[in-house]
N, C-alpha and C positions, 0 to 999 in steps of 0.2 A: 320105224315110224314114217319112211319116205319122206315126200318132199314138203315143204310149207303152204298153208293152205289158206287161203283168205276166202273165211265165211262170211263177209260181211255182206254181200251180196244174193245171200241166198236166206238173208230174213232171222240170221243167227244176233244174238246181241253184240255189241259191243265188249261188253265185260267177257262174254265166251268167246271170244276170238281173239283177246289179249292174250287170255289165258294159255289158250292153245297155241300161238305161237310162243307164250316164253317157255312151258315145257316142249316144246320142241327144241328149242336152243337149248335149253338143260341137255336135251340128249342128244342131239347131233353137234354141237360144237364144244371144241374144248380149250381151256384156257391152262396152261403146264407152266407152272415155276420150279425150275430144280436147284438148289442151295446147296452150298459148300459154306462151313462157316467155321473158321479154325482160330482159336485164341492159345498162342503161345508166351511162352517168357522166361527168363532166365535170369539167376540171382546169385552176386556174387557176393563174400565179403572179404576183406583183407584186414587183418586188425593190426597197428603200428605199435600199439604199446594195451597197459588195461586196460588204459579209459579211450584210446583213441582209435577208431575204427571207419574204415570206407568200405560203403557201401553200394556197389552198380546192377543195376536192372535194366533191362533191354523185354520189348513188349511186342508183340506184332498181333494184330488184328485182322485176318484177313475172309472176305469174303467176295464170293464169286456165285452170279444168277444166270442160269440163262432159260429166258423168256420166248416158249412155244406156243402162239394160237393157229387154230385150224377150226375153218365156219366153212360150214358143209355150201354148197350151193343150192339156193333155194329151189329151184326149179328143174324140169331136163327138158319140156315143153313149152311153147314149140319152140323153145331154143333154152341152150344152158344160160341159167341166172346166178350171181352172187356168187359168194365162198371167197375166203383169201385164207393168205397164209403168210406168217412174220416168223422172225426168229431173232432174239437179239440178246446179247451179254453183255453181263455189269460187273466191273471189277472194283472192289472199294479197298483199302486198306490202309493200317494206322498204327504207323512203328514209333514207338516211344523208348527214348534210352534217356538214363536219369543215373546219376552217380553224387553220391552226398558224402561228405564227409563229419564224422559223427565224435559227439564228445559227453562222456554220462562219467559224475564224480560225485562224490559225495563229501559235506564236510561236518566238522562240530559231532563229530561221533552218528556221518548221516543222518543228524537233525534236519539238516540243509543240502539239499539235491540238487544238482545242476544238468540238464541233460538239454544241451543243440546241436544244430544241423544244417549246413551250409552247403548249396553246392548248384547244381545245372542241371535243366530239362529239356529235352528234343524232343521235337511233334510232330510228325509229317505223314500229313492226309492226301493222299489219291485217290483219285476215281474216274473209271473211264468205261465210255458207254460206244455198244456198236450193235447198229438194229439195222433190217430191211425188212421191207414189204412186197409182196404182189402188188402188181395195178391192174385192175379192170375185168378183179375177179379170177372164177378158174374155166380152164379149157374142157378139163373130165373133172366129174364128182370122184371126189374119194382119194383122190390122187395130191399129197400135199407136197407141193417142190413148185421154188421159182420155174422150173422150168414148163411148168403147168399155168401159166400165167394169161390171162388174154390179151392186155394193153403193152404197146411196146414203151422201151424207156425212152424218155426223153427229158430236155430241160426243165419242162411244169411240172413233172414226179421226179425229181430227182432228188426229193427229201421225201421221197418214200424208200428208193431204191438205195439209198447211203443216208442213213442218220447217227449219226456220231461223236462228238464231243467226249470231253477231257477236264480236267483240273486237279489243281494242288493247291495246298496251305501249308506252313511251317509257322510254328511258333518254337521261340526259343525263349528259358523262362532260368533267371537267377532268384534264389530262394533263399529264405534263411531263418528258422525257427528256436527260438528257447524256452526251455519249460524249470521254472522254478521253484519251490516248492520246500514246505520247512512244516516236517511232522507229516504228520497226515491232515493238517487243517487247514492249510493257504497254499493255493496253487496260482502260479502267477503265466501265464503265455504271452508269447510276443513274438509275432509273426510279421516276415515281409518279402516283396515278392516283385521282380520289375520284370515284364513279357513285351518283347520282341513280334509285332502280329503282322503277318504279312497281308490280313485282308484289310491294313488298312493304308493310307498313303506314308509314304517311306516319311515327310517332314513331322507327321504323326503317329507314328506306329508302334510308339514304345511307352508305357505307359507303369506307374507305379504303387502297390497298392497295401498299405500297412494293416496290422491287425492287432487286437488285445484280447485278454481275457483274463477275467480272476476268478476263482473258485473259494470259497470257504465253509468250509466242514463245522460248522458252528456247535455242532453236538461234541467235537472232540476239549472243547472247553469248557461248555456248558452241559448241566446234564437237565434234561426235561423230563417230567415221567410220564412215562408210557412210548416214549420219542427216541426209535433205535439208532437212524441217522435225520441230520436237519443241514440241509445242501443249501448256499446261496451262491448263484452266480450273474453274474455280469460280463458283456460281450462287444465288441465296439469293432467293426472292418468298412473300410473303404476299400473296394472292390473295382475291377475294371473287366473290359470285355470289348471284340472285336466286333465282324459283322460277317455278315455271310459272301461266301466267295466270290470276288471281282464284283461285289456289289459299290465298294467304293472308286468305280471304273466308268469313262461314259463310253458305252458300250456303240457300235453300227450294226445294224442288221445289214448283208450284203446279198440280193437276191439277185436272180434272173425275170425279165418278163417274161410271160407267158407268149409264146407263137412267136417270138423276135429272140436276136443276137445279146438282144441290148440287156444289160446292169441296173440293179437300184441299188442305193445307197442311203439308206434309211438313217435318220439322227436315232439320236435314242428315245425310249420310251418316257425314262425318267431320265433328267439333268441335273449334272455336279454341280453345284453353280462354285463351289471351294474344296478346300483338303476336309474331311472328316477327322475328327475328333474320338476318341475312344468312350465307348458308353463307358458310366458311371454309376455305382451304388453304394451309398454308405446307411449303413444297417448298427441298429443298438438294441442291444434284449436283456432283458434282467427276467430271470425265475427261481423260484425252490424247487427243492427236491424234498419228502420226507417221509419217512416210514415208523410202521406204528405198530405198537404192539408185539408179542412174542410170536418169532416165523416171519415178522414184516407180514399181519395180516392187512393193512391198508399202508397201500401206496400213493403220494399224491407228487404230481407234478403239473407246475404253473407257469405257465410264462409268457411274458408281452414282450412283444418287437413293434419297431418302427422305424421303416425306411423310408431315402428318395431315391427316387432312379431319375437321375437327369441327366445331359448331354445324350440326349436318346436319338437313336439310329432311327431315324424315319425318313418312309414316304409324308411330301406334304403335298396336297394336290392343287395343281394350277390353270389355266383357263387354257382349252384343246388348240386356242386359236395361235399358240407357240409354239405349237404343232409338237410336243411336248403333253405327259399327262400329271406331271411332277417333279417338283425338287426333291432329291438325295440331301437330307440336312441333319444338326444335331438340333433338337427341341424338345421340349418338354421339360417339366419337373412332374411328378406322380409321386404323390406320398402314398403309402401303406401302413398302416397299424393293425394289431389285429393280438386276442389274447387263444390261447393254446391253452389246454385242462385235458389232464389225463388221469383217470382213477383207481386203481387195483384193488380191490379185495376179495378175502378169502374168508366166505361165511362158512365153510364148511372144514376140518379139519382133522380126521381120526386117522388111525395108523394105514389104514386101506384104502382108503375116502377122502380126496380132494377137490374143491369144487375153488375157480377164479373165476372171478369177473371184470374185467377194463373197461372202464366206459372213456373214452376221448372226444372232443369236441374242439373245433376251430372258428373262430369267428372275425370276421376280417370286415375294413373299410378303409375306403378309399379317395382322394381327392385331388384331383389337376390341379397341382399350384399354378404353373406356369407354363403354355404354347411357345412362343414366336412373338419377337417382336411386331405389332399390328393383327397378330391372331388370336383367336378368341374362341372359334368355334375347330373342332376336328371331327369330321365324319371317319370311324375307323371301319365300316362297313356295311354297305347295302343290302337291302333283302334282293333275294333272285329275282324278281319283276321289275326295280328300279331304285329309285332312291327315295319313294313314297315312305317308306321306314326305311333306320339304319339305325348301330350303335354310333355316337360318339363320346367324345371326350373334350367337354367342354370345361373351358377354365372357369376355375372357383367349384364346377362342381365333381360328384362322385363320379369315380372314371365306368363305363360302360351302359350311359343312361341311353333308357332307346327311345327314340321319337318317334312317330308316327303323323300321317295326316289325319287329322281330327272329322268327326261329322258335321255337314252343313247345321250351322246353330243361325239363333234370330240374337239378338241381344243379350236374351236374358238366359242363354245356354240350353234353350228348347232345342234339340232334334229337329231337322227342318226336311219336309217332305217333297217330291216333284209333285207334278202332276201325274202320276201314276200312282202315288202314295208310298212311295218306297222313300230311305232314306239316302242319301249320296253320300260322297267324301268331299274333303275340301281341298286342293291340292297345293292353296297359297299359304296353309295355317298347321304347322306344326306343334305337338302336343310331347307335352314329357309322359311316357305311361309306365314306366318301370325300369328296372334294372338288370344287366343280364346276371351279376355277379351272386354268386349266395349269399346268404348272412350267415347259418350256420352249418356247417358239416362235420360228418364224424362216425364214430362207429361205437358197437357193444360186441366184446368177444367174448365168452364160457368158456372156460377147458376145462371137463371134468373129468378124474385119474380116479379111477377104481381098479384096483390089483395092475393086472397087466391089459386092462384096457384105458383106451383115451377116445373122448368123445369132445372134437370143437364143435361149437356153432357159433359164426360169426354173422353178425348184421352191418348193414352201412343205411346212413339216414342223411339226409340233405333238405334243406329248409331255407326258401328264395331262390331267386336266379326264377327270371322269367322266359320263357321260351315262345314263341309264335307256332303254332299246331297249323300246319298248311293240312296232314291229314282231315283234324276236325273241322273245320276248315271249309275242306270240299265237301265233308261226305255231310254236314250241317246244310251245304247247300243243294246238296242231292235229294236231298231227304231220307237218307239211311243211317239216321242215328237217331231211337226212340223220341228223345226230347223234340221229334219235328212230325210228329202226331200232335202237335196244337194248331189249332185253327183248321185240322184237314176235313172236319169234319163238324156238325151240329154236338156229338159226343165228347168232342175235344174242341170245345169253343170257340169252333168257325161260326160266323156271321150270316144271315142269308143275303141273295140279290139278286137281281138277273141284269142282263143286258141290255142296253137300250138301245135302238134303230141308231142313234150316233155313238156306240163301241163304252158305254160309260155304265159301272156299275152302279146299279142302285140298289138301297138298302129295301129289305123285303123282309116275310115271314115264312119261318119254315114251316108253318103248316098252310100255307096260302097256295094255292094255285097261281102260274107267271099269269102275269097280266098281257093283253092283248097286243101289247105294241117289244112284247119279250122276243130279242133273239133266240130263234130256235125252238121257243115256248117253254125254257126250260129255267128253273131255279134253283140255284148254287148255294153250297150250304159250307163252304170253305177261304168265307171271307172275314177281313182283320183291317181295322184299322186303328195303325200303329200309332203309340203315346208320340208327340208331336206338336208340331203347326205345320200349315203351309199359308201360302201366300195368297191373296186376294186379288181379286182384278183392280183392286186399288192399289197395293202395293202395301198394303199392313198385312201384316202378321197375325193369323185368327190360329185357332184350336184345329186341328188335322179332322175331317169329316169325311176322307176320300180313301174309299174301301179299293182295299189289296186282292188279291186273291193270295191265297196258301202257297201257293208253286211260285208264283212271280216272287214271293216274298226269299222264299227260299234259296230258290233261284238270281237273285241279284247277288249272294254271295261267290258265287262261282261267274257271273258275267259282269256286273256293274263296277262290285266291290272286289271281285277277282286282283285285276292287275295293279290293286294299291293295299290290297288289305285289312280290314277293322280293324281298331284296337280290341275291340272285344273279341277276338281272336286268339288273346293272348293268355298264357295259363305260369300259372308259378307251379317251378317244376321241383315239388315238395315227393319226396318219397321216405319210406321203411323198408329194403330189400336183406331178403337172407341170401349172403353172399356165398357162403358157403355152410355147408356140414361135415365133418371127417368123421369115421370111426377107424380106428387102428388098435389093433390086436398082439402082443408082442408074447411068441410063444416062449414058454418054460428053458429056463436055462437048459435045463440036463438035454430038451429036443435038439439044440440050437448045439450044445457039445455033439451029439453023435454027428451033426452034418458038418463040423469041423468048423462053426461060426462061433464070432461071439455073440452074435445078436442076429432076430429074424424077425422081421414086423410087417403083416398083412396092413392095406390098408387101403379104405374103400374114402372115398371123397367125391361131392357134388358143388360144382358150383355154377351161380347166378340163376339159383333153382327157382327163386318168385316173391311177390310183392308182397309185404303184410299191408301196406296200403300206398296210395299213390296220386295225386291228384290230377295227372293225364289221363284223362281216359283214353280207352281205346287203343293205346300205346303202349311200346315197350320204348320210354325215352333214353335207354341205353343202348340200342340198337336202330339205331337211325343216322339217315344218311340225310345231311340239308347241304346248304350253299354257304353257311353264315353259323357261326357259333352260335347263334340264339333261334334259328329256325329250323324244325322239326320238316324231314320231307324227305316221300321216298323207303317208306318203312320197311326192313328187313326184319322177317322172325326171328326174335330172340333168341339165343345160344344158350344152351345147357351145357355144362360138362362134365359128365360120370368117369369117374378112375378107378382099376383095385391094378396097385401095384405089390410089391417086396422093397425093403429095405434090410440091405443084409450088411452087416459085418462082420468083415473076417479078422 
């Protein structure tokens, strides 16, 4: 394809000359990850007497990348441009050893079961990273090696030419489980647990976390008709957890100036202002279980949880003039509740012919008991243009409500226009517009078993969780999405007008010839004036009378309203997607004996093949790349995935 070619100068579009450079990078540059990823283990047992027995297991995790880019150089005229070339390896791994000592007895003629477990866990995570870079470009095309380099090293690239870093965590964890149990209809658990974390300060780093559970099989007492088994349980754990690594640290950045001898010594970005505290969660669930019918053709399972998660590991943010962008602190309370429904049945059932169907659903919400003493409000994150929208987590309410800057209004929550007739933002006045969380999610699975074939089709469905379409977005403001054929025309309910000697439209007729004092003599038939008021030379408030043109209208989305955003930009990101489809084929015993197996199953699978409907348009909302959990941007073609493998056994 040779070298890169910038046609913007020679009267080619814009959009054609992106084009043509990113398939250029498609094909002259390459990006190489190679992976090593080995998970091993070993298990031992030693047993003391019948019932007494130790258990030890040892685990290693380990994985190893190393990361090759090579970008061609753009140019060879009249001098070589661009091209680098990096190389760099990541070593991660995660050896776990765990030895329990175990105790199962039975009493009262095994009416009554006893079976726990006492003992010690080891956890120790490394990882360790080492990259370089070229500087200043390459000397020959095609040739990938530092030694092919243009810029010499020195101390202002010297976090190109050595990048590097390290770390480790251990956790060390004493445990101890009993599970008790009488019949097959009461099961009683009792769990506990104290962790040793070294990402947090040594005066707090050890933290303690009990658990319960009851089960009761109520069918084994009771008989219900038509009711195979009826499951009730109940669930209660206070839970703990550390933080991410040397994050409980105040960290210095230590640099070199650039062109000088001289050192910086940078504070940190965020400050400890104390010791940290171990996050917290204590969670409680009650559900059934029950099945129905002969074969268990309906299945139902139920169940409500409700957490807090409080002493919460956060960023909180503080005023830049501390030269500081945050306290490291524990804050928050966040409850959670939320009901869980899962359904099975089997309408179909002859000796050859099985037909299931699951339907599951989850439905969750949320609410900030408690920030900070003195805090009220948390911004948990800004859109990529600034802090004109963000999600926060404001106390008293649902945790991930998004705000936005609202439209200039008059009092009575009119729309308020400039003088050019367009509408503005308002940057002093923040507006609640939705939420990024779902309210419902879930899925519908089929498996249907006919002789020695099996047919899934699974679906997944999502309903809430509001998203910001930066796509529709622009291209609304481009004018390349059908819906912006209104007003372009007298066909599509544009206005007429022409222009006047002083730059201002006026309203006209489209079958009128321009009037004599028209710019250019000509009459526009793609004019709008938007529902509204503007302002008078008195300073009240009248009815909007001052015509747009189509394009300016349009057009303010991508220039005025660009760098802040509408709310009405915003979409709930509701869909019906068929996840997957499988067919598998499992040949005849007698074939599967002569090749010396016991089983051999063809098996063709597609997945995240397409939407049965969707409320984004224009989008694939699972295949996008944004700045923000709630912002759409940057759209990568959706991914398909076709399979036909073997499953064999021997």
């Amino acid at each position: 394809m040779g070298y890169k070619r910038d046609l913007s100068n020679m009267g080619v579009p814009q959009a054609v000359n992106e084009l043509g450079a990113y398939m250029w990078e498609l094909e002259k540059n390459r990006y190489q990850d190679d992976k090593v990823h080995m998970i091993t283990s070993v298990k031992a047992t030693l047993n003391f007497t019948k019932n007494i027995f130790l258990v030890g297991q040892a685990g290693l995790d380990y994985d190893n990348t190393t990361y090759k880019n090579e970008k061609s150089v753009d140019r060879v005229l009249p001098t070589i441009a661009g091209g680098s070339f990096s190389v760099a390896k990541e070593n991660a791994t995660v050896q776990t050893y765990q030895a329990l000592l175990n105790y199962d007895k039975g009493f009262l003629g095994d009416n009554l079961h006893l079976f726990a477990f006492a003992g010690g866990i080891y956890r120790l995570r490394t990882s360790e990273y080492l990259g370089s870079t070229t500087v200043g470009g390459l000397t020959y095309p095609d040739w990938y090696s530092f030694a092919n380099e243009v810029g010499p090293p020195s101390a202002d690239n010297l976090y190109l030419l050595r990048n590097y870093n390290r770390g480790s965590d251990v956790l060390y964890s004493a445990v101890a489980s009993a599970t008790i149990s009488w019949k097959n209809e009461l099961y009683l658990d009792l769990q506990a647990r104290k962790d040793w974390n070294s990402t947090l300060p040594p005066e707090n780093n050890t933290y303690f976390y009990p658990g319960t559970s009851i089960t009761w099989n109520y069918t084994e007492r009771f008989h219900i008709p038509k009711m195979n088994r009826g499951q009730l349980r109940l669930a209660w754990a206070d839970v703990g957890n550390g933080t991410t690594r040397y994050f409980a640290n105040n960290l210095y950045t230590f640099t070199r100036l650039p062109g000088t001898d001289a050192v910086s010594v940078q504070p940190p970005a965020n400050i400890l202002p104390g010791s940290l505290k171990p996050e917290r969660k204590r969670e409680f669930e009650v559900g059934i279980n029950n099945s129905f019918f002969r074969n268990n053709r309906v299945v139902l399972d139920v169940s409500f949880y409700r957490n807090n998660i409080y002493n919460q590991i956060m960023n909180l943010a503080i005023s830049p003039s501390s030269s500081s962008n945050a306290l490291k602190i524990n804050a928050g309370n966040v409850r959670n509740w939320g009901v869980e429904l899962a359904i099975t049945g089997t309408p179909i059932l002859t000796k050859n012919l099985r037909l299931d169907i699951t339907v599951n659903g989850a439905r969750q919400g949320s609410k900030v008991v408690k920030l900070y003493p003195g805090i009220t409000q948390n911004f948990l994150y800004n859109l990529i243009n600034g802090s004109a929208a963000a999600v926060r987590a404001d106390q008293g309410r649902p945790y991930g409500e998004i705000v936005m800057t609202d439209y200039q209004r008059d009092d009575a929550g009119n729309r308020l226009v400039n003088e050019n007739g367009l509408y503005g933002l308002n940057s002093q006045r923040y507006i609640e517009v939705a939420n990024i969380m779902p309210k419902l999610y879930g899925g519908i699975l089929s498996d249907l078993h006919y002789k020695s074939f099996d047919l899934r089709i699974g679906l997944d469905y999502k309903s809430g969780g509001t998203v910001f379409s930066y796509t529709n977005n622009r291209m609304f403001g481009l004018g390349q999405l059908e819906s912006t054929l209104k007003y372009r025309d007298e066909e599509h309910g544009g206005l007429a007008y022409y222009i006047d000697a002083n730059n201002k439209k006026v309203a006209w007729q489209h079958n009128q010839a321009a009037p004599a004092g028209a710019v250019g003599g000509k009459v526009y038939h793609d004019g709008v004036v938007l529902d509204g008021v503007k302002m008078d030379d008195t300073g009240k408030y009248v009815k909007n009378d001052i015509i747009a043109s189509a394009s300016d209208y349009y057009l303010s989305y991508v220039n005025d309203l660009a760098s802040s955003f509408p709310p009405d930009g915003l979409f709930k990101n509701n869909y019906v997607k068929v996840r997957e489809i499988a067919l598998a084929y499992t040949l005849p015993q007698s074939v599967a004996q002569r090749l010396r197996l016991q089983k051999l199953t063809v098996n063709l699978a597609g997945r995240n093949l397409f939407y049965i409907y969707k409320s984004i348009p224009n989008i694939d909302v699972e295949s996008t790349l944004g700045a923000d959990v709630y912002v759409e941007n940057t759209v990568y073609p959706g991914q398909r995935t076709y399979s036909l493998g073997l499953t064999v056994a021997f």
